[in-house]
C-alpha positions as CSV (number, residue, x, y, z in Angstrom):
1,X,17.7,12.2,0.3
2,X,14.5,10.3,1.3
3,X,13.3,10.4,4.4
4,X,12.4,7.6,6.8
5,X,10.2,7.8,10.1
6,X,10.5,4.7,12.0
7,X,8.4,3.9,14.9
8,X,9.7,1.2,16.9
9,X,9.9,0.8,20.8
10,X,12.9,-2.3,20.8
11,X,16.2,-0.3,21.1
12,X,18.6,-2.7,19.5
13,X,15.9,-3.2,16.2
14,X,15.8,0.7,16.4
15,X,19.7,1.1,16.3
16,X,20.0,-1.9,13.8
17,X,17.9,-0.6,11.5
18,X,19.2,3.2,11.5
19,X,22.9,2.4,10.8
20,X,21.9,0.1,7.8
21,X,19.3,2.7,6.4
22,X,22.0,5.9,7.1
23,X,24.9,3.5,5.5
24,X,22.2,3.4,2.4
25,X,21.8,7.3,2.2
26,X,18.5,7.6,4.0
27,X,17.0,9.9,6.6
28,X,16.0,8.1,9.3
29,X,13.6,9.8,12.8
30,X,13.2,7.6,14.8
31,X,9.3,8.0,17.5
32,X,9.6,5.4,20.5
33,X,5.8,5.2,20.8
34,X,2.7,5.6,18.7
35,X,1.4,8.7,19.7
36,X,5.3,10.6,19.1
37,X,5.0,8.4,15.8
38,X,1.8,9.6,14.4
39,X,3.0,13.5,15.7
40,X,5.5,13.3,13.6
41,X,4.2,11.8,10.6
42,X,1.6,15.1,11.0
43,X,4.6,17.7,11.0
44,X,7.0,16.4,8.6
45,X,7.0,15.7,5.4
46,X,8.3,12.1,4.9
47,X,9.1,9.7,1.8
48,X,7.8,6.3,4.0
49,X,6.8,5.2,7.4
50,X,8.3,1.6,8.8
51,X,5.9,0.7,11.9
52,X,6.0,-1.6,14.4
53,X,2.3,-3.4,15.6
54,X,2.8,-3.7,19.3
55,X,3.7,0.2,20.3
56,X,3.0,2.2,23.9
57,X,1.2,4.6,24.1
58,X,-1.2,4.3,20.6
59,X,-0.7,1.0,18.6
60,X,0.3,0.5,15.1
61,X,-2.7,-0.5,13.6
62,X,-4.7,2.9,15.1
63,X,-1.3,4.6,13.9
64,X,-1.3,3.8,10.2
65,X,-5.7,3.8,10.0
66,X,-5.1,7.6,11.6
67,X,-2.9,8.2,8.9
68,X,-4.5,6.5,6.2
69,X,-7.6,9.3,6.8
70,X,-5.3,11.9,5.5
71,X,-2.9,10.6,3.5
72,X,-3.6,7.7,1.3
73,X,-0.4,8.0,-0.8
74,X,3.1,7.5,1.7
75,X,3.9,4.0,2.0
76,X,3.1,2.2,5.1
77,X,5.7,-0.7,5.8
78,X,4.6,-3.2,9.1
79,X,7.9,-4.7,10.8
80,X,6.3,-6.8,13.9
81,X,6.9,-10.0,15.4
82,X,2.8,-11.1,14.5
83,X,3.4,-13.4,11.7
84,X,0.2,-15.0,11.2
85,X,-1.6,-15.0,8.1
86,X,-4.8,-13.3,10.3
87,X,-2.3,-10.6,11.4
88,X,-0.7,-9.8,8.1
89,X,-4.8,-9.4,6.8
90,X,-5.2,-7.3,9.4
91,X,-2.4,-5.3,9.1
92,X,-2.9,-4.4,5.2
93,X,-6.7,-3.8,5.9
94,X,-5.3,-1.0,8.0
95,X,-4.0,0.9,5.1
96,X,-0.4,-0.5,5.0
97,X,1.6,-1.3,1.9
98,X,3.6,-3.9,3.0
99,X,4.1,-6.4,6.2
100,X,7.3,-8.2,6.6
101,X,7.6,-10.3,9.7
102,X,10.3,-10.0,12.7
103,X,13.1,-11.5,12.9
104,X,14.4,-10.3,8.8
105,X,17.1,-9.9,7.2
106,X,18.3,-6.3,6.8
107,X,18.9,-6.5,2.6
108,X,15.3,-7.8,2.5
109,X,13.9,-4.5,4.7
110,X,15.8,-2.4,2.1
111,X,14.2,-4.8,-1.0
112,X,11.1,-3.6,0.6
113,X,11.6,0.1,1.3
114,X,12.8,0.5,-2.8
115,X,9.9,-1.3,-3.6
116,X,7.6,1.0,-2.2
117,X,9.4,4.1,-2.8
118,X,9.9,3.4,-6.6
119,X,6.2,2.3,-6.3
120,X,5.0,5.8,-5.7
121,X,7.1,7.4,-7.6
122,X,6.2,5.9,-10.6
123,X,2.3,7.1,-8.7
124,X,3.6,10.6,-8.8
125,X,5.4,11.0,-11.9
126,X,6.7,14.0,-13.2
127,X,4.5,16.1,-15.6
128,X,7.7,16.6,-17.6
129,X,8.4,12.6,-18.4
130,X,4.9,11.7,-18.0
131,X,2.1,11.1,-21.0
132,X,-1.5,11.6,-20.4
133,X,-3.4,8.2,-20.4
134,X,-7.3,7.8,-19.0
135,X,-8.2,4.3,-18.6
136,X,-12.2,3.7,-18.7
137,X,-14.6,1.3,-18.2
138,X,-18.6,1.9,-18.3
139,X,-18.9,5.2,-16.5
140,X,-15.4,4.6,-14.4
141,X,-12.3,6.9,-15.2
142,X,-8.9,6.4,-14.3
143,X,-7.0,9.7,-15.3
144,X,-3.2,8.5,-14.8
145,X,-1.4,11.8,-15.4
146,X,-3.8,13.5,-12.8
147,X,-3.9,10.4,-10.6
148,X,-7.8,11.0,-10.0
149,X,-10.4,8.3,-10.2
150,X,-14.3,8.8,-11.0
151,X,-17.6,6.9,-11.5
152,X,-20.6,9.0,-12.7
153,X,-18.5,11.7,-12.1
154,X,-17.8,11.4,-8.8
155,X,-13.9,11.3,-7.4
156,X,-13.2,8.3,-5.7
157,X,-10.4,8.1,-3.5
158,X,-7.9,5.1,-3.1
159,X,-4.5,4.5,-1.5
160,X,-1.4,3.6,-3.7
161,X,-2.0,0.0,-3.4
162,X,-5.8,0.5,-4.7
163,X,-5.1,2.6,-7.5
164,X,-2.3,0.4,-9.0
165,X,-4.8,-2.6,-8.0
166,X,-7.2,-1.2,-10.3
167,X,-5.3,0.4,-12.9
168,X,-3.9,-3.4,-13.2
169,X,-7.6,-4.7,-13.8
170,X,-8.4,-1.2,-16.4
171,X,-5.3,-2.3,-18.5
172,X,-6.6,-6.1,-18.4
173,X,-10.2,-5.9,-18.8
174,X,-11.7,-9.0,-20.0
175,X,-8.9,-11.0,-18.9
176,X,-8.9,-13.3,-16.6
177,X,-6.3,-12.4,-14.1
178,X,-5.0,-15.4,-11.6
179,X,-4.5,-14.3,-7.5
180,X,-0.8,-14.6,-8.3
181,X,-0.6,-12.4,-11.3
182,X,-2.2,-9.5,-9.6
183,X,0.3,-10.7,-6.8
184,X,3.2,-10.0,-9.0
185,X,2.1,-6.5,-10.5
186,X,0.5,-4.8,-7.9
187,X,3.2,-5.9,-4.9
188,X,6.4,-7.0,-6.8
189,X,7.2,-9.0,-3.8
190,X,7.0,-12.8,-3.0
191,X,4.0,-12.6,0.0
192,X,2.9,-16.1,1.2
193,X,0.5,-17.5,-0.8
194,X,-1.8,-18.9,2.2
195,X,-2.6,-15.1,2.6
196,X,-5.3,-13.6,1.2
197,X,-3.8,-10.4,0.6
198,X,-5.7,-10.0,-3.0
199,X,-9.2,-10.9,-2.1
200,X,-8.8,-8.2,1.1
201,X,-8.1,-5.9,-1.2
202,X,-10.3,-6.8,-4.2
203,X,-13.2,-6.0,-1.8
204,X,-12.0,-2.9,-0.8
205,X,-11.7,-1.7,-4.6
206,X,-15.1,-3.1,-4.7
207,X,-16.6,-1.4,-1.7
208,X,-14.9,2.0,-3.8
209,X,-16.0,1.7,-7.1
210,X,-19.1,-0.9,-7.5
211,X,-20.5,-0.1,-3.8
212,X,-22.9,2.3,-5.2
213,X,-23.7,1.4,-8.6
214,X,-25.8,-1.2,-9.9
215,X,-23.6,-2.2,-12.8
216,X,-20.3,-4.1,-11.2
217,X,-17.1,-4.0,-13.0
218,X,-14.9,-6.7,-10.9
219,X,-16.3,-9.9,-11.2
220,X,-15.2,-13.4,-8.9
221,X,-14.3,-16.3,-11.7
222,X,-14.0,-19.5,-9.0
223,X,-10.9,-21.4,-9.6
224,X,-9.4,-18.3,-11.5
225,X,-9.0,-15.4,-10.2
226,X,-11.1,-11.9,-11.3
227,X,-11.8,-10.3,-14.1
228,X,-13.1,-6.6,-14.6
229,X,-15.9,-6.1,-17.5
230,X,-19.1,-4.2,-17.9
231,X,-22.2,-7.1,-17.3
């Protein structure tokens, strides 16, 4: 049974949500605050975190970068009433996943949570069903039985998002990829295309792997989109 901490101070979206999630077979705890959110996130092992924005005590956005210094892999879904494009940004520059936007439907919540957990499974395959494959470019290597990532070397570490950001650009090198391709493999979900969701998180793969080294592998093709080659 997966397990679902959701941290959410409205007591009817709390109660909503539980009885639909139970009814689908999950586990559902439930933190009223932040702070209670975040504590339990630190004892418990769970499968992915829902997390409202506007929270007493510790707000979301300091709960999921708190989290996101420990634990780059659990999936990080925003539910909040902030539906600008600026707050979505700021939201998946925090370290989350996903960001769907109060009031929702509950069938699309669920579309979202699958999403996410399948996504990391497939991250965390088992050994048993899994091949070997290392992805390289110049002196980066993607190892995607191990899950590591290195340049010179060195690991690099990336949330879930990152890695399947830039294992998309490793199995497309030297192709011209459009905003709305990487859109469809690296989210599988329909985000509003006024948001700029991949260039947020094209510079932080950037920051990650090209930061430090004088050879850059993601290169900006106006009008198109990004490609990933050696200069």
């Amino acid at each position: 049974m997966k397990k679902i901490l959701l941290v959410e101070d409205e007591v009817h979206v709390v109660s909503f949500i539980k009885k639909g999630l139970t009814e689908e077979g999950y586990e559902v705890t439930v933190a009223l605050d932040g702070k209670s959110g975040l504590m339990l996130h630190q004892n418990n092992n769970f499968d992915c975190i829902i997390l409202d924005i506007m929270l007493p005590e510790m707000n979301g956005l300091e709960v999921c970068r708190e989290i996101r210094k420990t634990n780059c892999q659990i999936p990080i879904l925003f539910l909040t009433a902030l539906g600008t494009s600026e707050n979505i940004v700021l939201g998946l520059e925090s370290g989350a996943d996903d960001y769907l936007v109060k009031p929702f439907k509950f069938i699309e919540l669920l579309a979202r949570i699958k999403t996410l957990l399948r996504r990391t499974e497939n991250t965390n395959g088992t050994p048993e069903i899994q091949e070997e494959y290392v992805y390289s470019i110049d002196d980066l290597a993607v190892n995607d039985y191990t899950k590591t990532v290195t340049r010179k070397g060195e690991t690099i570490s990336l949330t879930t998002t990152e890695y399947k950001l830039l294992l998309f650009f490793l199995k497309n090198n030297q192709k011209v990829l459009s905003r709305g391709e990487i859109l469809d493999a690296v989210w599988g979900v329909n985000f509003d295309m006024g948001t700029n969701v991949v260039d947020v998180y094209v510079n932080y793969l950037r920051k990650k792997i090209d930061s430090n080294s004088e050879n850059k592998l993601i290169h900006t093709v106006i009008g198109m989109g990004y490609v990933m080659k050696e200069n």
